[in-house]
N, C-alpha and C positions, 0 to 999 in steps of 0.2 A: 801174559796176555797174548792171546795169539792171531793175529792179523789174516782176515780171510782175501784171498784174491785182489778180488773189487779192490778193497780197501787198500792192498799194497799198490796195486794200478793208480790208484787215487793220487798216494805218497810218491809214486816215484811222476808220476804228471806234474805235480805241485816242485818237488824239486829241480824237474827242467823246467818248467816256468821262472823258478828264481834265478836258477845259474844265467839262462837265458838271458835275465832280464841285469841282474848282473854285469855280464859279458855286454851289454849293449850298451849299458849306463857306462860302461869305462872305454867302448868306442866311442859314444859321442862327449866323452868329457876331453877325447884328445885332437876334437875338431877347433877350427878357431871361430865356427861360430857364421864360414859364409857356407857358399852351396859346393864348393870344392871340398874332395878329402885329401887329408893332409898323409905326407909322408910316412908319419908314426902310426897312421889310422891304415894305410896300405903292410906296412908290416905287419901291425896287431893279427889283421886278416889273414895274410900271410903264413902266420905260424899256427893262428887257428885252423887253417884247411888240413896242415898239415895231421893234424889230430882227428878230428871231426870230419873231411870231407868239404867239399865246395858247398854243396848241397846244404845241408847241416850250419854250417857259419853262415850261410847268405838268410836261412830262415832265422836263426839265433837272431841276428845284429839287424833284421828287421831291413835289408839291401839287396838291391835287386842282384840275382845269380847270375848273372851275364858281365856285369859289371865286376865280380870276385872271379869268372873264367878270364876274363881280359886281363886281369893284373896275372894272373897266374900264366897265362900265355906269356906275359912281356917277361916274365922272371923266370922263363923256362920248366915251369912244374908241368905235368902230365897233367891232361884235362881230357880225362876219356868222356865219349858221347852216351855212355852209358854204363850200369854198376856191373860188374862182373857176372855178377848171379843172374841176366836178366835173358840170354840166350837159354838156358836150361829150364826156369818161368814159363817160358815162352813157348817150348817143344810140349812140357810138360799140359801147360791148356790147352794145346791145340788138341794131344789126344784125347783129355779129357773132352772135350767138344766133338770128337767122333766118335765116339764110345758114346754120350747120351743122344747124339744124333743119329745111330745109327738104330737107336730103341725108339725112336719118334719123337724125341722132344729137339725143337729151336732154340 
């Protein structure tokens, strides 16, 4: 049987939803339960950045991103302000935007 596009998009969405949800169910089972997060819950995080990205772990675990750049500051990991890719993006639309601005479209 052979699987068209969509449908693999479909499958592979459904899969990070689980893993996600996964990964968040085993963060919050190693809280104790108040509004603090506990030591074991700072490492789990920890070793997820280093896999996944800040980004990526703060959306998985359902936790605000500012609050996984902070631990990541205090523990000396690199927390750049933006992905690599995002200068070259960036040059990339601007020409595109002079290029159809310069045929009369806004």
């Amino acid at each position: 049987m052979r699987m068209t596009r969509t449908d693999l998009r479909r499958l592979w969405r459904l899969l990070n939803l689980v893993e996600n949800e996964r990964l968040a169910k085993r963060f919050r089972s190693m809280g104790d339960g108040k509004a603090r997060y506990t030591e074991g819950q700072r490492r789990f995080v920890l070793r997820l950045v280093d896999e996944s990205g800040i980004r990526a772990t703060a959306r998985a675990l359902g936790m605000p991103r500012r609050t996984v750049q902070r631990w990541c500051r205090t523990c000396n990991k690199p927390v750049k302000r933006y992905p690599p890719w995002l200068p070259d993006w960036a040059y990339r639309r601007k020409k595109r935007r002079e290029f159809w601005r310069r045929r009369g479209y806004n």
